[in-house]
N, C-alpha and C positions, 0 to 999 in steps of 0.2 A: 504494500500500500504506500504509494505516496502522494502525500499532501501537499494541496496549495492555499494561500489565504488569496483571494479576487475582492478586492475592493469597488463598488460599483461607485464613482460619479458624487464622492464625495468633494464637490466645489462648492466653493465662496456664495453662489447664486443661489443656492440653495440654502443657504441662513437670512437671521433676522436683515441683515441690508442690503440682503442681493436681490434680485428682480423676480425671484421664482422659492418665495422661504415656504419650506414646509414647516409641518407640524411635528416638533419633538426632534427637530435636527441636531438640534446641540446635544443630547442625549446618546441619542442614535452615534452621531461621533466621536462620545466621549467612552462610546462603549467599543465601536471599531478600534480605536486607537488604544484599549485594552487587550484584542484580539492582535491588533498589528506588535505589541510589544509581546505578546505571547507568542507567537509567530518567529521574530524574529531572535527571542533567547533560545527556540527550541531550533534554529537556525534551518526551517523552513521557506519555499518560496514564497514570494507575494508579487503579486501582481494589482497594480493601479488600474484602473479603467477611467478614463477623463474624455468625455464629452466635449467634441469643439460643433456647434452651427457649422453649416454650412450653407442654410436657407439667408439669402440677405434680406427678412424679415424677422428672422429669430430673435427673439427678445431676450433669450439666455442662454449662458454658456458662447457668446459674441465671441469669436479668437481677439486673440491679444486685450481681454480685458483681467481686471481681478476677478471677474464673479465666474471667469472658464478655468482658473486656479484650481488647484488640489488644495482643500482646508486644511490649514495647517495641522489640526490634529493627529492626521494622518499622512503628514506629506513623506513623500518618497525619502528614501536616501539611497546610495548605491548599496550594493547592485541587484536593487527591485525594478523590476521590470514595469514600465510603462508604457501602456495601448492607448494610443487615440482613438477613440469612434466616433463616426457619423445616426447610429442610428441606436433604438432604444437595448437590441438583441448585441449584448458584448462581442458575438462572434461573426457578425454578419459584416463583412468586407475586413475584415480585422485579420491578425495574425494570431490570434488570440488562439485556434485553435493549433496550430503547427508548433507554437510554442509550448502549450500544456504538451502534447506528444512528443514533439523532439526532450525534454525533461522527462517523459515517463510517467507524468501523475494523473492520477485516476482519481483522486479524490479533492472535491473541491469543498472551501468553507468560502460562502459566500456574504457579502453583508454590502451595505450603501445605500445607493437612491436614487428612484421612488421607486418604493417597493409594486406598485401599481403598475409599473412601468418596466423599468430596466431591471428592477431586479427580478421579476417574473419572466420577462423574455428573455433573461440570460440564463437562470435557472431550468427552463424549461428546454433552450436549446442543450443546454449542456448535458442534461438526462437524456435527450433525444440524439447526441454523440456518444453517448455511453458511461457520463463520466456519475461516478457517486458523489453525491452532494446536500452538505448540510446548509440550510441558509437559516444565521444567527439573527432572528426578528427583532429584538431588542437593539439591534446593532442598524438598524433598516429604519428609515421614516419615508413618509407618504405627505395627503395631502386632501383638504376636504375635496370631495369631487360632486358635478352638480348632472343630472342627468334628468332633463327637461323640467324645470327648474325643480327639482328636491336635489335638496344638500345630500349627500351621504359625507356623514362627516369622519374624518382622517382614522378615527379611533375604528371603525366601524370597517372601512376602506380596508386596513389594515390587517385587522382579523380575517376579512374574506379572502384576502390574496394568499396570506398565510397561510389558511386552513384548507385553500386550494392544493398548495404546493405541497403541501405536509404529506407523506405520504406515498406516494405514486410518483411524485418528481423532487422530491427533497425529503429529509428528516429534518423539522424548523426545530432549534433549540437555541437559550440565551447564551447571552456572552459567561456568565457564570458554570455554565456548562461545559464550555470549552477549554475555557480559562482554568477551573478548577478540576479539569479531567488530563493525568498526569499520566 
């Protein structure tokens, strides 16, 4: 078995002053940034996943601004690998997958943001490559979502994605989980 940690899309824009803040972000990366330090004592890979626009109306994740940055709580150091992507699936035009293969790893720990979004399309491609994989939810935030006007609010969002995944295409467990499984 070998392990990877995959960071989804932990940027600046995605907090209180960026253009796209979810709900419970600061949380959510204060718990990734537990898992990245657990990670890198047990001197396993990690991989960043960092979202640039490419639409010249995207209103976030803009290239060359701060809010398309990696949050500092998790930001890279060498030599963790770092993927650019265009779209919400971490593997879709990406190197993402030749790289987990050429390393050998089968089992991914997934965590970042929005769990509604990238971290469900990258979970779910990744099970449909074969790979095993836990996505740590306390380490993931979302965002209320509005579907012809009712709110489904973030907390709610969250759980559904989660207890989709759980299962059939992930085992979802906390960062306490991880962290304190030795």
């Amino acid at each position: 078995m070998n392990k990877a940690l995959i960071i989804v899309d932990i940027q600046n824009d995605y907090f209180e002053k960026g253009t796209m803040p979810l709900v419970g972000s600061d949380k959510a990366s204060e718990n990734a940034k537990l898992l990245l330090e657990r990670f890198r004592n047990d001197g396993l890979p990690i991989i960043h996943i960092q979202h640039i626009a490419t639409d010249a109306t995207a209103t976030f994740f803009v290239p060359n601004t701060d809010g398309a940055k990696i949050n500092n709580n998790v930001k890279p150091i060498e030599p963790e690998k770092v993927i650019v992507k265009h779209y919400p699936n971490s593997f879709r035009e990406t190197e993402l997958l030749n790289y987990l293969n050429a390393n050998n790893i089968t089992d991914l720990t997934i965590c970042g943001m929005m769990t509604h979004m990238c971290i469900d399309a990258t979970t779910r491609a990744a099970y449909d490559l074969g790979f095993n994989c836990i996505v740590v939810g306390d380490a993931c935030a979302t965002k209320n979502l509005n579907l012809n006007g009712h709110i489904v609010k973030a907390s709610d969002v969250q759980t559904a994605f989660l207890s989709a995944l759980n299962g059939t295409y992930a085992e979802v467990k906390t960062t306490k989980d991880i962290t304190d499984n030795k």
